[in-house]
C-alpha positions in Angstrom: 63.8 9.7 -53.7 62.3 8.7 -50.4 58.7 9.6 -49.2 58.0 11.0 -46.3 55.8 9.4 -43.6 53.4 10.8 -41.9 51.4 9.6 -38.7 47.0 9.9 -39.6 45.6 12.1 -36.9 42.8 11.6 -35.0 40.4 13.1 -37.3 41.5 11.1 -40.1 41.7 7.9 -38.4 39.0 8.2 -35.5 38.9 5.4 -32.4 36.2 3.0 -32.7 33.1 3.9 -31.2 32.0 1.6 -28.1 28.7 -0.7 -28.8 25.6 0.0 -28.2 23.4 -1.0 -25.6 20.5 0.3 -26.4 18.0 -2.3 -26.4 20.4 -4.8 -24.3 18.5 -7.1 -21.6 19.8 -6.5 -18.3 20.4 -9.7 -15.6 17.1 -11.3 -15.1 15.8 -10.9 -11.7 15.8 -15.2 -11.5 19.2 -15.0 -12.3 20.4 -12.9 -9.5 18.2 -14.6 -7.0 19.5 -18.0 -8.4 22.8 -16.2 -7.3 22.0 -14.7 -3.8 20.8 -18.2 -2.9 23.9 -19.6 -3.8 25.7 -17.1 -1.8 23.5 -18.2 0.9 24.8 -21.8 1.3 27.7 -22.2 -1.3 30.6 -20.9 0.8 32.3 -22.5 3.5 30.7 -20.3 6.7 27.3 -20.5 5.2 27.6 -24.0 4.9 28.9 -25.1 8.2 26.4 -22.4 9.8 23.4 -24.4 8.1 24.9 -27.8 9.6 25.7 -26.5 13.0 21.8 -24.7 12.8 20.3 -28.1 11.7 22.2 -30.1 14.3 21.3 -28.1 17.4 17.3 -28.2 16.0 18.0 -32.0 16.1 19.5 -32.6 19.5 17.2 -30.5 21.1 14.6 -32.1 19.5 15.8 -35.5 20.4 16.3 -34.3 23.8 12.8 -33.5 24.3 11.8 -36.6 23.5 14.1 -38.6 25.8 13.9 -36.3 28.9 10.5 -34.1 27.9 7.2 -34.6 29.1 5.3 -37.2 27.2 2.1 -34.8 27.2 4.0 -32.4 25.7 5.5 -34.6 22.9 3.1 -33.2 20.2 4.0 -32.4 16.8 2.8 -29.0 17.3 5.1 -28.3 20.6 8.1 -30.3 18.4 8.0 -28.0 15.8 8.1 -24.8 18.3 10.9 -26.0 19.9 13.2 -27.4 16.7 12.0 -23.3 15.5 13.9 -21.7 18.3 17.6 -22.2 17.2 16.5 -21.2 13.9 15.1 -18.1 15.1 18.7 -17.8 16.7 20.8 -18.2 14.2 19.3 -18.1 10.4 19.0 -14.4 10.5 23.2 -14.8 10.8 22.9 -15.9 6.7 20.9 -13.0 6.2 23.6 -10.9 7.5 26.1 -12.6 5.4 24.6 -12.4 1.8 23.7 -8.4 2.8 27.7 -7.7 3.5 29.2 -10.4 1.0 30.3 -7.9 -1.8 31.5 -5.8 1.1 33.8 -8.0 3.4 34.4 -10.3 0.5 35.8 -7.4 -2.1 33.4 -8.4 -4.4 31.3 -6.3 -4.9 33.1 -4.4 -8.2 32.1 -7.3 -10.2 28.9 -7.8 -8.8 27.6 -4.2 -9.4 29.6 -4.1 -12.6 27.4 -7.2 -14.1 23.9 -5.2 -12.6 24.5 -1.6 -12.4 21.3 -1.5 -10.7 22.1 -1.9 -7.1 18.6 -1.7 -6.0 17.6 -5.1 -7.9 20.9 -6.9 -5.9 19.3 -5.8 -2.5 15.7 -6.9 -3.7 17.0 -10.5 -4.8 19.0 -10.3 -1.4 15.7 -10.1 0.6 13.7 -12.5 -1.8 16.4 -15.3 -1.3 16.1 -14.7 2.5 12.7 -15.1 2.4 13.2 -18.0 0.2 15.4 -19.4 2.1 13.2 -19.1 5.6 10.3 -21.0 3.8 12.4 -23.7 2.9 13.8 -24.5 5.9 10.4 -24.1 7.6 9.3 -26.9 5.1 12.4 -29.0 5.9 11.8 -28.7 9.3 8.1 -29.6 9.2 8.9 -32.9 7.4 12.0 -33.7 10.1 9.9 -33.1 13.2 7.2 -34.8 11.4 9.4 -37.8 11.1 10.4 -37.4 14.5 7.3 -37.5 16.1 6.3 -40.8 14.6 9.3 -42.2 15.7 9.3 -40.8 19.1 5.5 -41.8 19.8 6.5 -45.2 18.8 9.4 -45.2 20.8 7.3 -44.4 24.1 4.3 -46.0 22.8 1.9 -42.6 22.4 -0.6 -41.5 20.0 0.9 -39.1 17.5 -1.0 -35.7 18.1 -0.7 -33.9 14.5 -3.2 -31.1 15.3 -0.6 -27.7 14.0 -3.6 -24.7 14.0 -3.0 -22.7 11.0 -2.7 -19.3 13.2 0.8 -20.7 14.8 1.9 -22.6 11.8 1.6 -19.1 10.2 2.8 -17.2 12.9 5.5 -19.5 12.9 6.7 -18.9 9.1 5.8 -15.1 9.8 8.1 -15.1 12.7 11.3 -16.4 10.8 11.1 -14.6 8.1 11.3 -11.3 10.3 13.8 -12.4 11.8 15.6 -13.3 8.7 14.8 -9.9 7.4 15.8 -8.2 10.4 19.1 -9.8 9.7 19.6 -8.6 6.3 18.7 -5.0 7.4 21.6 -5.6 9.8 24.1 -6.5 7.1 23.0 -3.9 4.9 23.1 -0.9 7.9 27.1 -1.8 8.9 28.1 -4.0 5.5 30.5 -5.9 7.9 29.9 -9.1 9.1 31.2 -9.6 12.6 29.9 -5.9 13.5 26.4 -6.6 12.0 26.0 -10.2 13.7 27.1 -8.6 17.1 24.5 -5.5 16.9 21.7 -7.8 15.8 22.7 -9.9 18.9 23.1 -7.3 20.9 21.3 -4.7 20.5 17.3 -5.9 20.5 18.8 -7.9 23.8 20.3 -4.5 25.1 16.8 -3.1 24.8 14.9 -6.1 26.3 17.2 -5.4 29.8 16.7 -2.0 29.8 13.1 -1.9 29.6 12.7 -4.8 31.8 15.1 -3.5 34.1 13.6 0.5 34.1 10.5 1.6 35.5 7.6 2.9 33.3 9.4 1.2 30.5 7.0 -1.6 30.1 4.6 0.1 28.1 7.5 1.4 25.2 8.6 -2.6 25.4 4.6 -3.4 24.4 5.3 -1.6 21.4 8.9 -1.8 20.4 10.5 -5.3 21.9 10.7 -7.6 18.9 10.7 -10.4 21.0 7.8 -9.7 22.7 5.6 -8.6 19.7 6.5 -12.2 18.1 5.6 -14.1 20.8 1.6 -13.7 20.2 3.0 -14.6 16.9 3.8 -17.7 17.1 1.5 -19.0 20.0 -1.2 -18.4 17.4 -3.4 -15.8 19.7 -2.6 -12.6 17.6 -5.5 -9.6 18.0 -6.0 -6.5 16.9 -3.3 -4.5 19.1 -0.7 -7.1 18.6 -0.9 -6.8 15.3 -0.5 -3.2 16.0 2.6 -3.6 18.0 4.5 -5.6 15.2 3.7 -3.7 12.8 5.3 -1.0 15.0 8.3 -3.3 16.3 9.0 -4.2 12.8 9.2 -0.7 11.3 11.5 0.2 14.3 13.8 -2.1 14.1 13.4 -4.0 10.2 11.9 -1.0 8.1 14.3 1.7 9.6 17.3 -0.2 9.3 16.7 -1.6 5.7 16.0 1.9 4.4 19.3 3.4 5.7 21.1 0.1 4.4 19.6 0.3 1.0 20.6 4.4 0.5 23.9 3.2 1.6 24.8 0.0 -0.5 23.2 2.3 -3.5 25.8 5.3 -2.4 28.4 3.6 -1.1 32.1 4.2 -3.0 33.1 0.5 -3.7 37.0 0.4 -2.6 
């Protein structure tokens, strides 16, 4: 006699239930901002944008030394002008770790390792940050270095007096721009489209309100360059610190908000 076979249904054989994750830690904040940094500097444009950053700070500062006036050849003045192509071009990393998951594709594994797309932009803006004061720091101890070997180059005193309100305003000033840069990324989530607007855009502005009469009041309150100059001269008031605040929310706070809501709304292709 043969026995007929018969094929369990569902009921009586039932799929295994998925785990649990009740309970489950999620990434730790360290870990993702260990990760953002990397993004910062471990690919191949971040990198050579960090060399070609660092080597314009250094010939200009090398420059000024050689051809500058020797009265002017303090550590203070050094400092402000190795700053400037920093100001330039850091804010250009911030745009590329804001649109990395974008114009990269990866951004179906990131978001699938931390649901929580909020927490990806906050370690996004903390490694900026990060990253500004670290290169303030290495900056310091270069011109630093630079200054002792320029003075006894020409034969000068070394002139170390930095006052706090422009080494500050300094280390304000970059990490603006730095965030500035990362609202960028986050607003467009497209690298060569974000690094032209954030170029183009607050210089755009600058022209026209230089340019149009009547205008020069709005450019008190909303030119980012202007605002940051007080800044980092170390003469901040009360109404400058008035016009930042204002500057900043126009053209940082704005921005980042309508990045965020789209990087946490965004369809990832």
């Amino acid at each position: 006699m043969s026995t007929a076979t018969r094929t369990p249904s569902r009921a009586e054989n039932p799929a295994p239930a998925a785990p649990r994750t009740d309970g489950r830690p999620g990434v730790p904040f360290g870990r993702l901002l260990r990760v953002e940094l990397r993004k910062l500097l471990d690919t191949r444009a971040g990198r050579w944008l960090g060399i070609v950053t660092a080597g314009i700070a250094v010939v200009a500062v090398v420059a000024f030394l050689v051809w500058g006036e020797a009265a002017d050849a303090t550590y203070a003045g050094l400092l402000g002008i190795a700053t400037l192509p920093l100001v330039m071009l850091l804010p250009i990393l911030g745009i590329m770790t804001a649109t990395a998951e974008w114009s990269q594709r990866t951004g179906l594994v990131t978001f699938a390792l931390e649901p929580h797309r909020g927490r990806v932009v906050l370690a996004k803006l903390v490694a900026a940050v990060v990253l500004g004061l670290g290169v303030v720091a290495a900056a310091a101890l270069a011109v630093a270095l630079a200054h002792l070997v320029g003075s006894g180059a020409r034969d000068l005193p070394t002139a170390w007096e930095v006052p706090a309100a422009t080494a500050l305003g300094l280390v304000l000033a970059l990490t603006i721009y730095l965030v500035q840069g990362v609202a960028f990324g986050l607003v467009f989530l497209n690298t060569p489209v974000a690094i032209v607007a954030s170029l183009l855009l607050p210089t755009v502005f600058s022209i026209v309100t230089s340019l149009v009469d009547g205008f020069e009041k709005v450019a008190a309150w909303l030119d980012l360059s202007l605002v940051t100059e007080p800044l980092t001269e170390g003469t901040m008031a009360g109404q400058d610190w008035a016009h930042l605040a204002t500057a900043a929310l126009v053209w940082i706070g704005v921005p980042l908000g309508v990045g965020t809501w789209r990087v946490l709304t965004k369809e990832i292709a």
